[in-house]
Each structure stands twice: as C-alpha cells, then as structure tokens.
N, C-alpha and C positions, 0 to 999 in steps of 0.2 A: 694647663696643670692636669696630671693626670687625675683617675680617682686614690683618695685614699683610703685603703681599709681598714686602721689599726694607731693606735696613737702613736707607734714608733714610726710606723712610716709618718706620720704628720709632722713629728718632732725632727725628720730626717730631711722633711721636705724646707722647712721652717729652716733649719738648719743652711740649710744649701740656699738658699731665696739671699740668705742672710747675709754668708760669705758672698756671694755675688756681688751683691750691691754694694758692699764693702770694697770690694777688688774697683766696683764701676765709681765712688768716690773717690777712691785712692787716684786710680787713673786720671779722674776728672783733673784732681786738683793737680797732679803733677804736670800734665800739658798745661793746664792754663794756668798757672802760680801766678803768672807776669802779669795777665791782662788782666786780673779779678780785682775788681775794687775793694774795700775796708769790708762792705757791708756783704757783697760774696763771698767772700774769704771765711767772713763770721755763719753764713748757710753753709756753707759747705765744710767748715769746722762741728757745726749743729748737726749736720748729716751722720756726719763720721760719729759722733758723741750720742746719737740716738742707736744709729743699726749697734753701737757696741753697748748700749743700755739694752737692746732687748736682746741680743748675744746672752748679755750675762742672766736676765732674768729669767731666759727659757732654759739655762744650765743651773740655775740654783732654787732648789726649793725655799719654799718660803711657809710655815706654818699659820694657819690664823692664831694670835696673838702675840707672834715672834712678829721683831724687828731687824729689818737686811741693808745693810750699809756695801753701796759697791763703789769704794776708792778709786778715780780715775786718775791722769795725770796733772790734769787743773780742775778737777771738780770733785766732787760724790753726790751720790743720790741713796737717801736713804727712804726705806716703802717699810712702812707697817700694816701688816693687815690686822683687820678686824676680827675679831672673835666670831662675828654674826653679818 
C-alpha cells in the first residue's frame, strides 16, 4: 500500500481494495458454485453481503443522531449513530 496523503486519496484507495475484492468473490463463487457446500455457499454469500455493506457506508454520510437504512436484496442494515 502506498503512502496516503489526503483523505480522497484514502477514500480512493478504500474504494479500489473494495471493488477488488468484490470482483475476487465474485469470481470465487462462480468457479466453485458446484463444489461449495450449504455452509460455503452461506461465507461466501456473507462475503459478498459485507464488502457491499462497507461499499455503501463509505458512500453515504451518516450524521450523529440520523438513522441509515441500506436495502439490500435479502436483507437491510440499518446504523444509527449517536449524538455523543
């Protein structure tokens, strides 16, 4: 990892880590669909369902005392922050 000087470059770096890993789930699961058992299948759904949790959190601001609800296709997660 290079250095970072500036929070866009960090948001940028954050960014790209992100897509990555994503693309390296994706891939995962489409080579091995066949061989992965119930409870792989369920990690590697977990996988996919986290990198797009922090995707959405590091694009949407969140205020303290606001509540953020982020609708996925089988789930939502919704983060309240604190005031303090």
């Amino acid at each position: 990892m290079s250095h970072i000087s500036n929070i866009q470059e960090l948001y940028e770096q954050l960014q790209h880590e992100l897509l990555n890993l994503k693309k390296e789930v994706t891939l995962f699961r489409e080579k091995n669909i066949q061989q992965l058992s119930v409870a792989e299948t369920e990690k590697v759904e977990r996988a996919k369902f986290s990198i797009e949790a922090a995707e959405d959190l590091l694009e949407n601001f969140i205020s303290p005392g606001k509540t953020l609800t982020i609708n996925y296709e089988h789930a939502s997660i919704t983060i309240k922050v604190n005031t303090k």
